[in-house]
DORORO-659245 format. One record per atom (N, C-alpha, C): y, x negated, z negated; residue in one letter. Coordinates in pm, whole numbers, plus 50000, padded with zeros to 5 digits. Layout:
<pts>
YXZA ...
</pts>
This chain:
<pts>
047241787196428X 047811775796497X 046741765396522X 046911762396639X 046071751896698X 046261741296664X 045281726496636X 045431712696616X 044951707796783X 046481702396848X 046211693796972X 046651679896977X 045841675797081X 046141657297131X 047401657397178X 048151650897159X 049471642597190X 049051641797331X 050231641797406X 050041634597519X 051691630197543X 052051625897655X 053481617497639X 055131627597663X 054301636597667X 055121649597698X 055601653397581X 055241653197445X 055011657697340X 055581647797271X 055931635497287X 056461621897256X 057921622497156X 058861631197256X 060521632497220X 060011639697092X 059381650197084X 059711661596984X 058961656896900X 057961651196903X 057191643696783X 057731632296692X 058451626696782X 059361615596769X 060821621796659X 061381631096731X 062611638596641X 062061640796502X 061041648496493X 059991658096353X 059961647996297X 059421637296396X 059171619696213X 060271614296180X 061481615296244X 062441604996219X 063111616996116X 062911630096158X 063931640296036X 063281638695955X 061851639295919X 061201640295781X 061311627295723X 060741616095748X 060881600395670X 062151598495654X 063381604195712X 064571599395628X 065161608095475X 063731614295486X 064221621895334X 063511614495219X 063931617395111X 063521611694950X 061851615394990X 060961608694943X 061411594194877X 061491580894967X 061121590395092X 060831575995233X 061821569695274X 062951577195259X 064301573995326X 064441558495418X 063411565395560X 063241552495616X 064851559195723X 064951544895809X 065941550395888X 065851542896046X 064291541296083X 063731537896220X 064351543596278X 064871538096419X 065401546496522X 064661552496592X 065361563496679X 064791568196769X 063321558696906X 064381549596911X 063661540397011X 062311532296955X 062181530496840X 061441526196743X 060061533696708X 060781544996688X 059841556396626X 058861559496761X 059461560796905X 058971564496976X 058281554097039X 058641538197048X 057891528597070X 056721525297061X 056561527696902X 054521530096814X 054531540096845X 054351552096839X 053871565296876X 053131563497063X 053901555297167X 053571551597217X 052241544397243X 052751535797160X 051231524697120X 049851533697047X 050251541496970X 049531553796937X 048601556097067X 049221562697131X 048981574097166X 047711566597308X 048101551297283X 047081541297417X 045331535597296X 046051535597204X 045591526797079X 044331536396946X 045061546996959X 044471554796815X 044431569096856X 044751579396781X 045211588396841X 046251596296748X 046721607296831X 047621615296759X 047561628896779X 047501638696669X 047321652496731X 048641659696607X 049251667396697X 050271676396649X 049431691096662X 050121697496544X 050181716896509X 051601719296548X 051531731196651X 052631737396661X 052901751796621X 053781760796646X 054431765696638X 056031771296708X 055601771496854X 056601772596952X 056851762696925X 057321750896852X 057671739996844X 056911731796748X 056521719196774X 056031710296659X 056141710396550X 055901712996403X 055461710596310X 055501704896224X 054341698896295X 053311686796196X 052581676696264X 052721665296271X 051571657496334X 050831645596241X 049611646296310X 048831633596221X 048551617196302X 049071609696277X 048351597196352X 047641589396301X 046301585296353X 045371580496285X 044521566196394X 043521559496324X 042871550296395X 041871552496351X 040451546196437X 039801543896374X 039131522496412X 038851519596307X 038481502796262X 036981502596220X 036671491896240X 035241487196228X 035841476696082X 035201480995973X 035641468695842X 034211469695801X 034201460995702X 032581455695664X 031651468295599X 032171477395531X 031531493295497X 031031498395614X 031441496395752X 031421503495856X 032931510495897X 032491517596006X 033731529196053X 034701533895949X 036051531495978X 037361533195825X 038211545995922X 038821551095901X 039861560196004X 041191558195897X 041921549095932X 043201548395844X 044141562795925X 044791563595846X 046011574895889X 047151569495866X 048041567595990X 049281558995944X 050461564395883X 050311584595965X 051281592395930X 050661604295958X 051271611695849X 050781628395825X 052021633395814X 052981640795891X 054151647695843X 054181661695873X 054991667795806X 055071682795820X 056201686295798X 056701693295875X 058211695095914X 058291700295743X 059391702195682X 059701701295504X 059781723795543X 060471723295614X 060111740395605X 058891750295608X 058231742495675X 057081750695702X 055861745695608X 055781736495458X 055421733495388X 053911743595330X 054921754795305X 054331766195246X 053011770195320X 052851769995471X 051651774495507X 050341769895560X 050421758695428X 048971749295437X 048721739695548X 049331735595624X 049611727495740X 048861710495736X 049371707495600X 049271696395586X 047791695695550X 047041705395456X 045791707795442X 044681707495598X 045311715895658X 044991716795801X 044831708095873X 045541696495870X 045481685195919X 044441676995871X 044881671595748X 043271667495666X 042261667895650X 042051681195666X 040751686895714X 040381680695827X 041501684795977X 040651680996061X 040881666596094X 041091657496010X 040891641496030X 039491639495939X 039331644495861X 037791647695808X 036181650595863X 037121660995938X 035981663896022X 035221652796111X 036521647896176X 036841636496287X 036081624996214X 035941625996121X 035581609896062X 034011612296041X 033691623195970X 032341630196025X 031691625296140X 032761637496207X 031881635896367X 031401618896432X 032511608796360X 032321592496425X 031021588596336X 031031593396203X 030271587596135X 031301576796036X 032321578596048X 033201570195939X 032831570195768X 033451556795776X 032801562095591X 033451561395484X 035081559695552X 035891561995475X 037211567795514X 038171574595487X 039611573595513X 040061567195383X 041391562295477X 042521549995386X 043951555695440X 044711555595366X 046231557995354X 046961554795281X 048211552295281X 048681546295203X 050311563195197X 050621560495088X 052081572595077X 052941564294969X 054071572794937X 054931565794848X 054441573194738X 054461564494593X 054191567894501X 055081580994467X 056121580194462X 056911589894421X 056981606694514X 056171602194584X 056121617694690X 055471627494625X 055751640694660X 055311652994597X 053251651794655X 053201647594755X 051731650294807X 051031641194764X 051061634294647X 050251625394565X 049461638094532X 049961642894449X 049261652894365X 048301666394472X 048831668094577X 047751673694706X 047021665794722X 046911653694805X 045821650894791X 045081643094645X 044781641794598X 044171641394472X 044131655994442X 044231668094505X 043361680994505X 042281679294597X 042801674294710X 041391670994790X 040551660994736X 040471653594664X 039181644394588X 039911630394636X 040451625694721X 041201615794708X 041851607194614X 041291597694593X 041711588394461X 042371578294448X 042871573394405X 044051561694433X 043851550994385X 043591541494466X 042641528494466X 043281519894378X 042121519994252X 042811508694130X 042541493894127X 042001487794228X 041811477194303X 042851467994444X 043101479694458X 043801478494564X 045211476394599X 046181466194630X 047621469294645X 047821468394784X 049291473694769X 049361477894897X 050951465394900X 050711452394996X 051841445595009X 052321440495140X 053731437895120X 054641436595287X 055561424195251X 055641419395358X 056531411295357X 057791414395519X 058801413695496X 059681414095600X 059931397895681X 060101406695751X 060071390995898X 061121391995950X 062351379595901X 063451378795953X 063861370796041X 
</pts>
């Protein structure tokens, strides 16, 4: 399976794959449709996005890359993988090639943020990924 660029064609079904996966434990977000597809939008002018398929989508990764005082950062805003197709390294696949990507810019770091309680803590921290003991991660809502 191939890793390709998003383009706006690819939008709906990319859009469906994130909104089914983040409404499960532990994300249980519940963005709408119109929402989800809004930033993905902005994505797709802004950062980039590349989906793995499988006659049908997958998995997709969206990522940026930022100029911060280290140099070149490539945050990743979202990595999902459809929950069935788990088993055949997909998500690895992806990682990899945002790795590469950060390589090829010369980046000198990736940053992400996940929910503590998710099963892919423990994946990545197989990939050498470490979980920043300096660092919090905080929000405030805007009402």
């Amino acid at each position: 399976m191939e890793i390709k660029k998003a383009n706006k064609s690819n939008l709906k079904e990319i859009t469906i794959l994130m909104r089914k996966e983040l409404s499960k434990q532990p994300f249980n977000e519940r963005d709408s449709i119109n929402s989800i597809m809004k930033s993905l939008s902005f994505y797709l002018k802004k950062a980039y996005v590349y989906f793995i398929a499988d006659k049908k989508i997958i998995g997709v990764v969206v990522f940026q890359i930022e100029q911060w005082w280290e140099g070149k950062v490539i945050i990743i805003q979202d990595l999902i993988i459809k929950e069935e197709s788990n088993k055949m390294g997909l998500e690895r696949k992806l990682m990899k090639f945002v790795e590469k990507y950060a390589k090829r810019v010369k980046a000198k770091r990736i940053y992400f943020e996940t929910n503590k309680k998710s099963k892919a803590v423990k994946f990545y921290q197989e990939l050498y990924y470490k979980i920043n003991k300096n660092r919090i991660s905080m929000s405030k809502k805007i009402k």
